[in-house]
C-alpha positions, 0 to 999 in steps of 0.5 A: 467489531467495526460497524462493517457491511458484508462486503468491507467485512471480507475485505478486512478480514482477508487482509488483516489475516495477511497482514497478521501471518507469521509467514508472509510466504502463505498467501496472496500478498497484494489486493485491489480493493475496487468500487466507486466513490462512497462505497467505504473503502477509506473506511475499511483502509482506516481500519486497516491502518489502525488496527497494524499502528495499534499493534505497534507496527508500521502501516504506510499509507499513500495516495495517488494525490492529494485530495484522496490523502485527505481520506486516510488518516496519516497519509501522505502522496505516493510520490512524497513518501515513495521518492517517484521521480516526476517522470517515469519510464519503463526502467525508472527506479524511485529515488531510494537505495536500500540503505537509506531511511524511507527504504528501512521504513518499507521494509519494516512496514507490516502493510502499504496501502495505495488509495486510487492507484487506478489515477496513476500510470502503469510504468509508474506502478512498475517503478516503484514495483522495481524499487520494492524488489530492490530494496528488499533483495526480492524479485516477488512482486513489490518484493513481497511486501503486503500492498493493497491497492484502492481505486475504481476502473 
């Protein structure tokens, strides 16, 4: 077991149980992980990450910008890997149908991990909110993909 205080212990292990779940339809299937700089969560995002990828599954990882991408390992900018436009609105739809690649790529990802979301803006979260349900022909948030968002309010 990971070197993991109480905390990033729950943290892990909720989320990797839903990750893990056979029927994603059980259970919550998005997660706010909050607390100020250094508290571990690029720890327990790693963790995360690498424990999906050794699995042989597909684990996104995107951050709000590129200095947080620095933290996670194999991580890109959301507006990189989500195609988000520059400007959004409150009906913006990120630059992807669902026939194209980056869109197979969501769908097959058994997690998407958002590192300090809490920098980005709501209609931008909604954007890519109304993208997921798009592609994966799902109105369940995010089109029920399994989302973790990082970040401190």
């Amino acid at each position: 077991m990971l070197p993991f205080n109480e905390s990033q212990a729950l943290v892990y292990n909720t989320i990797r149980d839903a990750a893990l779940k056979e029927n994603p339809l059980l259970g919550p299937r998005i997660f706010f992980v909050d607390g100020p700089g250094g508290t571990g969560k690029a720890f327990v995002f790693n963790a995360l990450l690498n424990r999906i990828r050794q699995d042989g599954d597909i684990a996104i990882a995107v951050a709000s910008s590129g200095t947080a991408a620095l933290l996670l390992e194999g991580v890109r900018t959301a507006h990189s890997t989500l195609k988000i436009l520059l400007d959004v609105t409150t009906s913006t739809m990120c630059d992807m149908t669902p026939r194209l690649a980056t869109a197979s790529f969501i769908k097959r990802a058994k997690i998407i991990v958002w590192d300090e979301c809490s920098m980005m803006s709501k209609d931008l979260i909604e954007t890519v909110n109304r993208s997921f349900q798009n592609i994966m022909d799902n109105t369940s948030p995010f089109g029920g993909r399994l989302i973790v968002f990082g970040g401190n309010f």
